[in-house]
N, C-alpha and C positions, 0 to 999 in steps of 0.2 A: 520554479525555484527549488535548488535543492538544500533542504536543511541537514547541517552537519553540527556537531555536539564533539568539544575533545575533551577526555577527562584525564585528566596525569597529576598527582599533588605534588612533582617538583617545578615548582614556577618557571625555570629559566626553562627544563625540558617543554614544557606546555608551550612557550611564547614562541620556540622555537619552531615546533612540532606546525601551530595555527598559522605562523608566519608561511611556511613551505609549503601550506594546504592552500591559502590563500595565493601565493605566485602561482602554482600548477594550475589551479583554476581559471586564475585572470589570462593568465597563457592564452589557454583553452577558451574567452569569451564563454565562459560556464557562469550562467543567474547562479546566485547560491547565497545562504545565510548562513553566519560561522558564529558557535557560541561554547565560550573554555569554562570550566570548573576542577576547581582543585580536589573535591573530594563525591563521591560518589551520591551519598544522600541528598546532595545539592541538585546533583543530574535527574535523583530520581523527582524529587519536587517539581519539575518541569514537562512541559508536555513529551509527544514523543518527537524521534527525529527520523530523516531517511537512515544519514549513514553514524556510526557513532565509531572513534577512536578509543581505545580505552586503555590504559595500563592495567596493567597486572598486578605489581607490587605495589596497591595504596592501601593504606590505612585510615579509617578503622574499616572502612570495606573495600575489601580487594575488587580487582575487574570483574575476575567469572565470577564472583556472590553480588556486584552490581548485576552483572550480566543475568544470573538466574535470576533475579529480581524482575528484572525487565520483562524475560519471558513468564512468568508467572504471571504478571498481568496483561499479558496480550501483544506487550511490543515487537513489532518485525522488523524494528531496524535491523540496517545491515552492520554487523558488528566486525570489526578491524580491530587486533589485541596487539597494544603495544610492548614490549619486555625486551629486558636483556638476560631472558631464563628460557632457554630453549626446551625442558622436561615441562613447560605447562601448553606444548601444542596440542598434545593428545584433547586436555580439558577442555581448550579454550573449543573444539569440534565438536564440545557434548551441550553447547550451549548455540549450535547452529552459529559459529563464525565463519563469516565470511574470506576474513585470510588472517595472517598473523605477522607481523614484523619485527625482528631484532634490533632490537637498538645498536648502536648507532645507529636511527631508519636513514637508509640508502632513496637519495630524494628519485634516484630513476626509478627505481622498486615501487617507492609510494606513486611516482605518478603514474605506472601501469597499471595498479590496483585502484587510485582514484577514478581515471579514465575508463577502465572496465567499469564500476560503480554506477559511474554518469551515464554512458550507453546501457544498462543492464533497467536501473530507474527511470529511462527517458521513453523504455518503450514498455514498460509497465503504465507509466502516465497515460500514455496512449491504448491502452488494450484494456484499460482496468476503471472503475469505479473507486474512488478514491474517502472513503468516510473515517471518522472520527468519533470514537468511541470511548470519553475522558480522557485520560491521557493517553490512553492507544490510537495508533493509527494504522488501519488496514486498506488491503488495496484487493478488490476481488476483481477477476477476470471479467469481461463480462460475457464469455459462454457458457461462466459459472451459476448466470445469476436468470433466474427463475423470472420471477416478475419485481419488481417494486408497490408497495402499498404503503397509504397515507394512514393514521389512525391514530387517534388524541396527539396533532400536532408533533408525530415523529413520522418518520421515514422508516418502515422495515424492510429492507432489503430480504431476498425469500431466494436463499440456496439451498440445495440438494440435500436435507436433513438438520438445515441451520437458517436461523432467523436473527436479522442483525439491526437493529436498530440504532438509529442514531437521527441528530437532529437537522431540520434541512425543509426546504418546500420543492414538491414535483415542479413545477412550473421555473425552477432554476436547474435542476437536473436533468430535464428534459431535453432544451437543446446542446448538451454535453455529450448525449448517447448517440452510438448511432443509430443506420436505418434502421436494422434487425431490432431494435426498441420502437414502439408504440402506446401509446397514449390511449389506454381500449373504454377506462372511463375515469371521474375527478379525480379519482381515487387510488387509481390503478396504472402501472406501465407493464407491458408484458415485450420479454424476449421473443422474437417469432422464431428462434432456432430451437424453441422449446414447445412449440403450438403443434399438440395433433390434431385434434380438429374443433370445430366450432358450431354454433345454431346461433338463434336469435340473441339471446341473452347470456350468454357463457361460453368461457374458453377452457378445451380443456386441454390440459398439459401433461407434456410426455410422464411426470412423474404420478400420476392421476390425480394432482389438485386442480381445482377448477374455478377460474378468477375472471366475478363478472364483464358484460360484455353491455356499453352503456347503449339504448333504444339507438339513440342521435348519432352516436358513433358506429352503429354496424355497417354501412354503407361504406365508409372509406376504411373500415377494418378490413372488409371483404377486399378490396382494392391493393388494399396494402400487402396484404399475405399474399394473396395472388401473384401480384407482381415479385414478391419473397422468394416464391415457389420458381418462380420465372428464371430470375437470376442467379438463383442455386441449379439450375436444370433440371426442376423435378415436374414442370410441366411444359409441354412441346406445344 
């Protein structure tokens, strides 16, 4: 499901705005959940979204000072700026917008940008690790991601000079990954696009940490990468 957030503090603009985003979706048989607010602080009170709509001219907090609010704390939504002020496109680019539309918005225009939106998040769902991080929400690739580890009842996710934590049990995340993820002990999931090599009791990894390797599981560990190695062609 894709969550969408529209924020505009002219009422009639907003209903209109949700109304259009709603037909272009159901069009499309696109899942989705649709939620309007009139003013920006309201939006920030809320978790995050995929995509967010945003005007430009509200009061007391305009779009791009919602907008950098958002990225200040970690949000990746995809930002969409609404206005009838065409000297705020340069801005609305320094806040990582996704695109920007003119009022009157032109419903063909919105449904090219909603529909690129929806294809663009649909194969992110699919290639990516999806957590939650208070009211942020990130989405890491998963050739990004190192290994995963359990530890006082969190999940830290272990990429390339960054450690993400958020809350979650392996045993639900596990069959979401694919094969290039294994299960190497309770505690532990490791990428095998990151595994250089291995012994009894430890994996070590391309970036030289090294993330144990449980007694019980080395037998089908050994099996698994093998077979890893097989289907990438790195053994004949």
């Amino acid at each position: 499901m894709i969550r969408i957030a529209v924020c505009e503090d002219e009422q009639i603009l907003l209903e209109q705005l949700a109304c259009d985003i709603k037909d272009i979706l159901d069009k499309h048989s696109i899942l989705y959940s649709l939620e309007t607010y009139t003013n920006g602080n309201a939006l920030l009170a809320r978790g995050a979204f995929d995509i967010l709509f945003l005007d430009i001219a509200m009061k007391p907090l305009n779009g791009l000072e919602l907008a950098e609010k958002l990225r200040a704390r970690g949000d990746e939504s995809r930002l969409v700026f609404i206005t009838a002020y065409q000297q705020y496109a340069i801005d609305a680019y320094d806040v990582q917008a996704y695109h920007y539309l003119l009022k009157p918005v032109d419903i063909s225009k919105l449904e090219a940008v909603l529909m690129r939106l929806c294809s663009l998040l649909k194969g992110e769902y699919e290639h990516a690790v999806t957590i939650r991080q208070g009211t942020a929400v990130r989405r890491v690739p998963y050739e990004q991601i190192l290994y995963l580890e359990v530890m006082n009842r969190k999940i830290y996710l272990h990429k390339d000079g960054e450690s993400l934590p958020f809350y979650g049990k392996l045993n639900e995340i596990e069959p979401t990954l694919p094969d290039a993820f294994f299960r190497c002990h309770r505690s532990y999931i490791v990428n095998l696009d990151h595994v250089r090599h291995y012994k009894k009791d430890e994996i070590w990894l391309d970036n030289e940490e090294v993330v144990p390797l449980s007694r019980r599981r080395y037998q089908a560990f050994g099996l698994a990468f093998m077979y890893y190695l097989k289907e990438r062609g790195d053994v004949f």
